[in-house]
BATI-918578 format. One record per residue (C-alpha): residue number from 1; z, x, y. Coordinates in steps of 0.001 Angstrom, whole numbers, plus 500000, padded with zeros to 6 digits. Layout:
REM residues N
{r NUM; {Z; X; Y}}
...
//
This chain:
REM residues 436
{r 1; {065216; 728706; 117175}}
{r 2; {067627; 731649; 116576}}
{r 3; {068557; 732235; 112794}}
{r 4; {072078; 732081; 111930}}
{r 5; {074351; 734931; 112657}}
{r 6; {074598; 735458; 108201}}
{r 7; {071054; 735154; 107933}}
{r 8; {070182; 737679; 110786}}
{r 9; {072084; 740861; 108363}}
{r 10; {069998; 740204; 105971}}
{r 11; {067463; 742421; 104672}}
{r 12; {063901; 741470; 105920}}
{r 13; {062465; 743681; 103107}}
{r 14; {063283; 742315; 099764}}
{r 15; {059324; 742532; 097516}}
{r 16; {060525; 744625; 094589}}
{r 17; {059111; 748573; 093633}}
{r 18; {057705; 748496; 090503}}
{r 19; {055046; 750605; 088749}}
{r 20; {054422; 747955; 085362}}
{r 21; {051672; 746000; 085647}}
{r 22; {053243; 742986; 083410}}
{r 23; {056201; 742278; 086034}}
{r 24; {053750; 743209; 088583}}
{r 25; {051363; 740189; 087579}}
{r 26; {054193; 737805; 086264}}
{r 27; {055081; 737750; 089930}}
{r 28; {051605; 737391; 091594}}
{r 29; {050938; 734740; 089053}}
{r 30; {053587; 732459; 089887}}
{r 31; {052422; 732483; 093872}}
{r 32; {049685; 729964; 094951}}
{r 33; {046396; 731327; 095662}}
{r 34; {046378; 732137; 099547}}
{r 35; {049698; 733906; 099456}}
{r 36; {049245; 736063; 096264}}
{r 37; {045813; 737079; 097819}}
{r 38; {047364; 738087; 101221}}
{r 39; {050157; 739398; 100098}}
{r 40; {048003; 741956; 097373}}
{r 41; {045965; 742431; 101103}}
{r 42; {048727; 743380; 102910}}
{r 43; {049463; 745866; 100330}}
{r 44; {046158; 747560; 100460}}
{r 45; {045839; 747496; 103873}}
{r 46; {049517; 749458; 104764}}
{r 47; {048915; 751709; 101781}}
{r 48; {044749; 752788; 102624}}
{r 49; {045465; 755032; 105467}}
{r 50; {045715; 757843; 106273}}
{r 51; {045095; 758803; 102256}}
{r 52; {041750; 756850; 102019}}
{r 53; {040118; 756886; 106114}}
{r 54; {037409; 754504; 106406}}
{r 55; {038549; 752440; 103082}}
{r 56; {040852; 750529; 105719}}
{r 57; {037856; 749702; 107793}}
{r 58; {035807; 748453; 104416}}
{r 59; {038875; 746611; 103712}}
{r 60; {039782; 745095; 107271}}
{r 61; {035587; 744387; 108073}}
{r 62; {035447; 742748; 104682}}
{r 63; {038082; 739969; 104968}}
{r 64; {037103; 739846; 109047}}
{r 65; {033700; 738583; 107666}}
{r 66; {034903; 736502; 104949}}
{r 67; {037808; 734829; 107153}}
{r 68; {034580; 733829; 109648}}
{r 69; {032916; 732067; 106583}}
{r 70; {036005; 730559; 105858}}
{r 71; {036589; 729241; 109245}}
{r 72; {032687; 728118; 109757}}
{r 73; {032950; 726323; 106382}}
{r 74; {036241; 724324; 107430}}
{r 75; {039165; 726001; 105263}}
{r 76; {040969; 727343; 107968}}
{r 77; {042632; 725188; 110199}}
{r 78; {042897; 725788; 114034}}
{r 79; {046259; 725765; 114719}}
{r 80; {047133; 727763; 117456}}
{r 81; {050756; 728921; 119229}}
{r 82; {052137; 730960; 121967}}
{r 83; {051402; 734080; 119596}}
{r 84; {048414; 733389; 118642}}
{r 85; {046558; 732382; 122219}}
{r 86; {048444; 735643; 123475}}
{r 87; {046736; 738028; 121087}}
{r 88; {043407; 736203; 120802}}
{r 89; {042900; 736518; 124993}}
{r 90; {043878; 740020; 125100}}
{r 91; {041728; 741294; 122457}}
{r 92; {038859; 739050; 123113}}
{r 93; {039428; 740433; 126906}}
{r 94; {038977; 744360; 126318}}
{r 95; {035794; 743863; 123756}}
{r 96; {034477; 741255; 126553}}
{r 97; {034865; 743587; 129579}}
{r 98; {033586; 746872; 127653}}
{r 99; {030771; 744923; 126298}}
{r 100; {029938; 743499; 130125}}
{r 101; {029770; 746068; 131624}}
{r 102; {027937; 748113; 129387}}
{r 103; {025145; 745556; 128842}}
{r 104; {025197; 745188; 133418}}
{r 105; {024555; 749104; 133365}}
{r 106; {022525; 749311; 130458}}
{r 107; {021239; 746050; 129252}}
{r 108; {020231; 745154; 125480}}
{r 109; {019563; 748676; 124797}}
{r 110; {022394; 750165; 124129}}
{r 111; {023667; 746960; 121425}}
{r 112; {024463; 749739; 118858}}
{r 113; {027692; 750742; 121476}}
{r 114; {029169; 747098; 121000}}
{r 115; {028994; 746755; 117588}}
{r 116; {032878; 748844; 117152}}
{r 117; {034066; 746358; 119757}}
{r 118; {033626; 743329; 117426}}
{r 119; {036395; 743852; 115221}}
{r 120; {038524; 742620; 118563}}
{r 121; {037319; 739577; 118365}}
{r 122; {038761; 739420; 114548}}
{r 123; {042419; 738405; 115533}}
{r 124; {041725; 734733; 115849}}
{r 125; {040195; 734364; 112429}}
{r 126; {042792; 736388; 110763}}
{r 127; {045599; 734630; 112341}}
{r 128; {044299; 731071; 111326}}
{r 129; {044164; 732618; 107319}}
{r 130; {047872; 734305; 107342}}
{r 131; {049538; 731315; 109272}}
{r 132; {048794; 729383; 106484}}
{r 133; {050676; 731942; 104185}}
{r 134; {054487; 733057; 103990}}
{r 135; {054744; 735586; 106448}}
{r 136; {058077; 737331; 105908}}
{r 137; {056873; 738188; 102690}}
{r 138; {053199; 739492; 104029}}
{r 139; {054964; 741680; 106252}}
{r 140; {057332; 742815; 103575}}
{r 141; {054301; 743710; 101629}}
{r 142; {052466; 746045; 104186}}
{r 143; {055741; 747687; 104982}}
{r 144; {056186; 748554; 100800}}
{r 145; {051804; 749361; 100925}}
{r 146; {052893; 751577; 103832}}
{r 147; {055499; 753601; 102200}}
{r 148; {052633; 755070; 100089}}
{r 149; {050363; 755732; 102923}}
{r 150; {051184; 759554; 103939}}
{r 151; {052798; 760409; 100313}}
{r 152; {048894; 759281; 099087}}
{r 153; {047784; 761658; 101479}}
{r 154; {049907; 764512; 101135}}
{r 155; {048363; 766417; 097877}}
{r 156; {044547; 766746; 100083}}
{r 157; {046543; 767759; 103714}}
{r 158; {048364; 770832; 101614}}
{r 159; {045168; 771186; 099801}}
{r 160; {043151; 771563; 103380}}
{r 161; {046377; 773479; 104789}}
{r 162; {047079; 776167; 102432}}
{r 163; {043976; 776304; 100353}}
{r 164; {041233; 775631; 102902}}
{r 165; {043059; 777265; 106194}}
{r 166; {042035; 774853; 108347}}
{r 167; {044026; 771462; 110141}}
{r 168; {044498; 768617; 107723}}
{r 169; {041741; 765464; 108273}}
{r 170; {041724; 763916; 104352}}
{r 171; {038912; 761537; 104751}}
{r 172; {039712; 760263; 108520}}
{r 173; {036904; 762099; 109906}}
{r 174; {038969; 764615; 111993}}
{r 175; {042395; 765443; 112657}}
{r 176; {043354; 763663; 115359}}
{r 177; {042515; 760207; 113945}}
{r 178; {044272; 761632; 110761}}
{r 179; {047283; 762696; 112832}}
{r 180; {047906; 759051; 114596}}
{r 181; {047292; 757086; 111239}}
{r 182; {049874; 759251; 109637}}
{r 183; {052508; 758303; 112341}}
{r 184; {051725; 754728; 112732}}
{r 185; {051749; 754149; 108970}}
{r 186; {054072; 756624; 108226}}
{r 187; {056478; 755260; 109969}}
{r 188; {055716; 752436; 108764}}
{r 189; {056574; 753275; 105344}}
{r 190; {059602; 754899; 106503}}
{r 191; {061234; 751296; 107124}}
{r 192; {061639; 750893; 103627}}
{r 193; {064753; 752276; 104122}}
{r 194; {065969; 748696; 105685}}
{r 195; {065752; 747375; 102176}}
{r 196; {068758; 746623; 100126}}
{r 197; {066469; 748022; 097148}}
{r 198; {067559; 751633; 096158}}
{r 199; {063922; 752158; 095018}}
{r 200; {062462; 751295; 098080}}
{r 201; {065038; 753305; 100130}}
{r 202; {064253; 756370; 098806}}
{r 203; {060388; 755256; 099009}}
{r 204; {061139; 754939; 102564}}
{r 205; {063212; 757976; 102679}}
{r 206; {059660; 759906; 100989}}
{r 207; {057546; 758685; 103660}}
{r 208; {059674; 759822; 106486}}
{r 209; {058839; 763582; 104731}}
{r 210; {055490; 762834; 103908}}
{r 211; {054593; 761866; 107674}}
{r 212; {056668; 764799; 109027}}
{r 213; {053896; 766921; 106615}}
{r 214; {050771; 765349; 107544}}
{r 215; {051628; 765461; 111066}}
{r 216; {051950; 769058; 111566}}
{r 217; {049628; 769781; 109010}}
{r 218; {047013; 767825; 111643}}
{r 219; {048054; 770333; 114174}}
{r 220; {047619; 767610; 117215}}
{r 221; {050301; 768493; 119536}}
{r 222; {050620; 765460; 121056}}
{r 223; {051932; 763816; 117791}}
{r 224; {054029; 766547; 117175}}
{r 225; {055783; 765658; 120357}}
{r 226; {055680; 761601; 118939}}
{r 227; {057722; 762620; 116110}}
{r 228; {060924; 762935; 117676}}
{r 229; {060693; 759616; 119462}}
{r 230; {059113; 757728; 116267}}
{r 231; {062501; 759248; 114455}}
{r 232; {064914; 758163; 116842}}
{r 233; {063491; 754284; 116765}}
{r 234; {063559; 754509; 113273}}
{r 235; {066992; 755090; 113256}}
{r 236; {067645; 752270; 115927}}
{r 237; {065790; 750107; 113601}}
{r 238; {067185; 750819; 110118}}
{r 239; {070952; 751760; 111596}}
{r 240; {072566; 748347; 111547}}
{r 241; {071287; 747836; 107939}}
{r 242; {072543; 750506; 106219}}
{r 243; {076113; 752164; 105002}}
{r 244; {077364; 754436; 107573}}
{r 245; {077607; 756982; 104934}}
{r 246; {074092; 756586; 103952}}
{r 247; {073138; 756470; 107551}}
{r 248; {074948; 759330; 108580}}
{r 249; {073213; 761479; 105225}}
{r 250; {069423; 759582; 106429}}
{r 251; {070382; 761269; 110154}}
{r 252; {071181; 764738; 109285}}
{r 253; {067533; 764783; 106374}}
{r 254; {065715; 763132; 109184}}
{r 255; {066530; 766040; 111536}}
{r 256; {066654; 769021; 109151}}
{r 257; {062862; 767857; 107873}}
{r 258; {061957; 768071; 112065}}
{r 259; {064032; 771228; 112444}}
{r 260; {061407; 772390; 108900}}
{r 261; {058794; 771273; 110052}}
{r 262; {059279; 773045; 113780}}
{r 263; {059706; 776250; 111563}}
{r 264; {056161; 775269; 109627}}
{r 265; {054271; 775356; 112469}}
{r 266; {056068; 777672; 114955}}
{r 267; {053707; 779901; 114328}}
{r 268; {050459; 778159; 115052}}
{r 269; {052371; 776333; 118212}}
{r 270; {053338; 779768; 119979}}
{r 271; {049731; 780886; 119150}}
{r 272; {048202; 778199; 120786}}
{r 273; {050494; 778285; 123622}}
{r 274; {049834; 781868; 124445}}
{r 275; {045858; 780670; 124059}}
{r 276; {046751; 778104; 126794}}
{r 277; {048238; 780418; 128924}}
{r 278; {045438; 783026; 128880}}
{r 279; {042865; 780142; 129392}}
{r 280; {044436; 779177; 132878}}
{r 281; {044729; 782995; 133489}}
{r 282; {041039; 783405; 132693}}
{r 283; {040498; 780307; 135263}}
{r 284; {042467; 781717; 138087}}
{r 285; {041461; 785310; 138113}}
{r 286; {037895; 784914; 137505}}
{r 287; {036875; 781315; 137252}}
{r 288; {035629; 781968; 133234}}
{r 289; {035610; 777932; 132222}}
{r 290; {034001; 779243; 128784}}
{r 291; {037004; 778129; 126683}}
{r 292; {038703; 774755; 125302}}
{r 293; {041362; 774460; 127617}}
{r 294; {038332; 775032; 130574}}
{r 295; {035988; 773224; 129456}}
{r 296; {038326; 770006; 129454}}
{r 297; {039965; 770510; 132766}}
{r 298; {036073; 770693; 133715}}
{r 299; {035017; 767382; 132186}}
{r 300; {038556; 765915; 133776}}
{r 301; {037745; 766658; 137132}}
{r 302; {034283; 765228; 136272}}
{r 303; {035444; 762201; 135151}}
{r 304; {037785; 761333; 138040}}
{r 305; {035294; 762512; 140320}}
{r 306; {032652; 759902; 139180}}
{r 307; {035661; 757310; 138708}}
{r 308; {036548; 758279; 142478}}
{r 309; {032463; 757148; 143013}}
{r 310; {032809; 753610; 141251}}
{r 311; {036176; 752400; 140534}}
{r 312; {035395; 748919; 139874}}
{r 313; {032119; 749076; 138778}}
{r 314; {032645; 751832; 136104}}
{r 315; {029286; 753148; 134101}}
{r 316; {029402; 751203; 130837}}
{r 317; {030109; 752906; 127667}}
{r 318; {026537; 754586; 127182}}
{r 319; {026406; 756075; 130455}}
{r 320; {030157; 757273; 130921}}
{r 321; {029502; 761181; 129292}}
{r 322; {026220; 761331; 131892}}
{r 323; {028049; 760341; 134567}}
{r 324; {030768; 763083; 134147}}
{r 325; {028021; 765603; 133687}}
{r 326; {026753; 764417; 137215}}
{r 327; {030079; 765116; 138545}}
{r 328; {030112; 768974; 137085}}
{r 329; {028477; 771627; 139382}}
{r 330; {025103; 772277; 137461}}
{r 331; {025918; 775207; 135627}}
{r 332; {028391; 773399; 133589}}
{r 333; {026446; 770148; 132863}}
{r 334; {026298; 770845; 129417}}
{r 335; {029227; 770465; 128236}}
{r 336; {029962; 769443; 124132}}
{r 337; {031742; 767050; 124572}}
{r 338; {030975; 763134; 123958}}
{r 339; {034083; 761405; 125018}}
{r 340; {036350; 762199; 127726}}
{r 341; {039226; 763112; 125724}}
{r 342; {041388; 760797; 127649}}
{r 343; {041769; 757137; 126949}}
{r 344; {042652; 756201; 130030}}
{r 345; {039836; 757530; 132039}}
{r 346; {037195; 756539; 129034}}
{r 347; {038596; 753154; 130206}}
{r 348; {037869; 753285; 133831}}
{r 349; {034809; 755419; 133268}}
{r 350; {033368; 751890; 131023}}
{r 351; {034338; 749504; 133127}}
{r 352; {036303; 750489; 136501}}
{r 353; {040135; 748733; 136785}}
{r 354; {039156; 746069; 135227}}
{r 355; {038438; 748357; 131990}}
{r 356; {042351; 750281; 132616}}
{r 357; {043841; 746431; 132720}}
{r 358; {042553; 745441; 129563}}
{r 359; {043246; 748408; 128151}}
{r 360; {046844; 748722; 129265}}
{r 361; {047290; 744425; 127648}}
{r 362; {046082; 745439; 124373}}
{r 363; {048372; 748223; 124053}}
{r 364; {051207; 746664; 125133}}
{r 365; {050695; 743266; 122995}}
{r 366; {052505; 744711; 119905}}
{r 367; {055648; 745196; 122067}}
{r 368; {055283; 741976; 123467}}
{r 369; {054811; 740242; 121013}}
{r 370; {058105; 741812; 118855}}
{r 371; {060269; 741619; 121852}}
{r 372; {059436; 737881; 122514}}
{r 373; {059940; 736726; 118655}}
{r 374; {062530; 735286; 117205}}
{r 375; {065889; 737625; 116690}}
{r 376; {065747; 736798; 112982}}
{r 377; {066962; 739246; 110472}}
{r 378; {063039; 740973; 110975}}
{r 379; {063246; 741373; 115036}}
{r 380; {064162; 745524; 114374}}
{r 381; {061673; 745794; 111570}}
{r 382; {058748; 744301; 113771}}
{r 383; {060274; 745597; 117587}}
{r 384; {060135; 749432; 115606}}
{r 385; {056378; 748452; 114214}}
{r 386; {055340; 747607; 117593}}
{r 387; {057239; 750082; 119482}}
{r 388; {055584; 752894; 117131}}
{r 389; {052028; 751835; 117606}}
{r 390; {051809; 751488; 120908}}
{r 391; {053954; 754957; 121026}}
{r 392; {051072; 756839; 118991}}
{r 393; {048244; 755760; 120485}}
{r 394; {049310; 755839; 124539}}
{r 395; {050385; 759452; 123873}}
{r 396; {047918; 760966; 121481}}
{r 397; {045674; 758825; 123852}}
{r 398; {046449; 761175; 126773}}
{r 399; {044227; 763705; 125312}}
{r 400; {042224; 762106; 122781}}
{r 401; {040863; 758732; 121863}}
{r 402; {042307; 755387; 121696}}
{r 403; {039672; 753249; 120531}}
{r 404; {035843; 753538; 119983}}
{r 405; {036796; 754953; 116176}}
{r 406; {036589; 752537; 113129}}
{r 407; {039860; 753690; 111571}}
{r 408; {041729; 753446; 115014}}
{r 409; {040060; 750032; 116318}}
{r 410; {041008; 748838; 112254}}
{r 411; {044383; 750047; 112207}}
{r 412; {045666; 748995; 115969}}
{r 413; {043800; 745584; 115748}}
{r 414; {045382; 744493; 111677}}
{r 415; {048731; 745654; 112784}}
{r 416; {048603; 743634; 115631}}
{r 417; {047409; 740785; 114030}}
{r 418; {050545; 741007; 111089}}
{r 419; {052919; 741673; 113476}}
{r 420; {051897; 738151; 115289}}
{r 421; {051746; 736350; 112154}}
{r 422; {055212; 737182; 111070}}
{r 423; {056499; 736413; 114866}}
{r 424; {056245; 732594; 114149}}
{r 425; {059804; 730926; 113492}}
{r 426; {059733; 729709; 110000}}
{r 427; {060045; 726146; 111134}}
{r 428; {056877; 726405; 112353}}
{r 429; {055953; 727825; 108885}}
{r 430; {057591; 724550; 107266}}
{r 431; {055596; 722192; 109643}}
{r 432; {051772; 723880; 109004}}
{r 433; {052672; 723648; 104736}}
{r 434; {053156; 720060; 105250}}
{r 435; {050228; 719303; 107315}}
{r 436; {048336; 721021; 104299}}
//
């Protein structure tokens, strides 16, 4: 049921900013258990990364296991909608087909390559736990946790930047991962701004800086390229809830801290395209592979090669790096590298088409599954959460990973799983509080 037009204007974002603990627990206090205990989750869970890395794994594996207990022991009901069927199959799908297929090419012993696929079979239990909590306010909580995310992390980036000299990673392992968790919960954080709170605005306004930092201070080029398009649905999302003054001021900052942060790094970029450039020069005029750019147009042509060889069987997930080496011409077997850079073709090297289908449902579920909710006065807030996910990982995916990380699988799956628990139409929320 669509909301009233009145009730559609208003701000979805309404959990107040405040730093003093007393208010702070005055206001937790007077919420039952189950919602003051998801809603201090939610917090946590926008707010861990990129600052914190694997802490959002800890946190997200933690409650994962604890929601199974939970469910085994009888305290969460199974009550199950549109939303919640949708995002169960198409998670349990892509861990069932990787998992499959490895085991048919590689049988029990290679277990240790499932064990980061498990946390897609996590949705269902979560769901069961937050539908049984207000919603709206859960997602109004990770949005506020989020606007801390890439401000947390901004002190260690400029400390690895300009003290270290080398690309920003904070605790994410390495740069990449740390580049695609500052734009997803960056910009995030940056919807603050959709709040009729002047606190949280300029939270929100913070973020948007903060992410523009820790993204070029990553120095992945592919999410430098995201950052124009994460702006501009930002602005699609927060534009019909704000002043047009204050929109109009939030449009020109937005682009002068791009325009800044194009400056920042103009340097490195030029560098590294000139690098490119004398890489496929190299190629060409003598065939020297013995560089980064060659060595990954090598392993590409390997990988489609042995895709080309078994498109629907694939080669599992243990044997997909030894099957591209097969492909190489024997010289160039040894090549460093122990993923295929590419999502896409990591997908069909595991498990064939059927490994690219589920792959392409998960990452277009968050879309989905904003588009088809309810056009309350949230639809922007959770169409520009979904929208940006799936954004960041497709493109960074091109030449990186998508999944097989802990922070990524953590971050993609939890989002997901908020963004379908606040899809439900709060008559639905009504209903399940009076079955309690």
């Amino acid at each position: 049921m669509r909301n009233a037009p009145s009730e559609s204007r208003m701000s979805p974002l309404e959990l107040p900013l405040t730093f003093d603990p007393r208010k702070i627990h005055a206001a937790l206090h007077r919420l039952d258990a189950m919602d003051r205990n998801n809603l201090i989750w939610a917090f946590f869970i926008g707010a861990s990364a990129p600052a914190f890395g694997s802490l959002l794994s800890v946190i997200v594996w933690s409650t994962f296991i604890w929601a199974i207990m939970s469910f085994l022991a009888g305290r969460l009901p199974v009550r199950a909608n549109r939303n919640t069927v949708a995002i169960v199959v198409a998670t349990f799908a892509y861990a069932a087909v990787k998992i499959l297929f490895t085991f048919a090419h590689s049988g029990l012993d290679t277990w240790q390559y499932w064990q980061s696929l498990l946390i897609f079979f996590s949705p269902m239990f979560f769901l069961f736990r937050l539908r049984l909590s207000n919603r709206a306010k859960m997602l109004d909580s990770f949005v506020l946790g989020s606007g801390f995310s890439t401000l947390l992390a901004v002190p260690h980036a400029a400390y690895e930047t300009f003290w270290l000299g080398r690309r920003a990673d904070t605790f994410c392992g390495n740069p990449g991962v740390f580049a695609v968790m500052a734009l997803v919960f960056g910009s995030i954080g940056v919807l603050n701004v959709m709040s009729s709170r002047n606190d949280r605005r300029w939270l929100g306004i913070l973020s948007y800086f903060a992410m523009v930092f820790c993204v070029f201070a990553s120095g992945l080029r592919t999410a430098w390229v995201m950052l124009p398009f994460v702006s501009a649905i930002i602005l699609w999302a927060v534009g019909p809830t704000m002043p047009k003054r204050l929109f109009r001021r939030g449009l020109a900052l937005s682009l002068a801290a791009v325009l800044l942060g194009v400056s920042f790094a103009s340097a490195p970029l030029i560098q590294r395209v000139e690098m490119f450039e004398d890489d496929i020069a190299n190629i060409r005029q003598s065939g020297d592979y013995q560089s980064s750019t060659g060595l990954r147009l090598l392993m590409y042509q390997g990988a489609w090669r042995a895709i080309e060889a078994a498109p629907l069987a694939g080669y599992g997930l243990a044997g997909r790096m030894n099957a591209v080496r097969q492909n190489l011409p024997q010289e160039w077997r040894r090549i460093p590298f122990t993923h295929p850079h590419n999502g896409f073709l990591a997908a069909l090297l595991d498990a064939g088409a059927a490994g690219l289908v589920v792959l392409m449902v998960v990452l277009a579920a968050p879309v989905w599954i904003a588009a088809v909710a309810p056009r309350d006065a949230a639809w922007r807030l959770r169409m520009a959460i979904g929208v940006s996910l799936t954004a960041s990982y497709v493109i960074t995916g091109m030449t990186g990973i998508i999944f097989e990380h802990d922070i990524m699988d953590s971050a993609f799956v939890i989002t997901l799983v908020i963004l379908a628990a606040s899809a439900n139409p709060d008559e639905d929320d009504r209903l399940e509080k009076s079955q309690e």
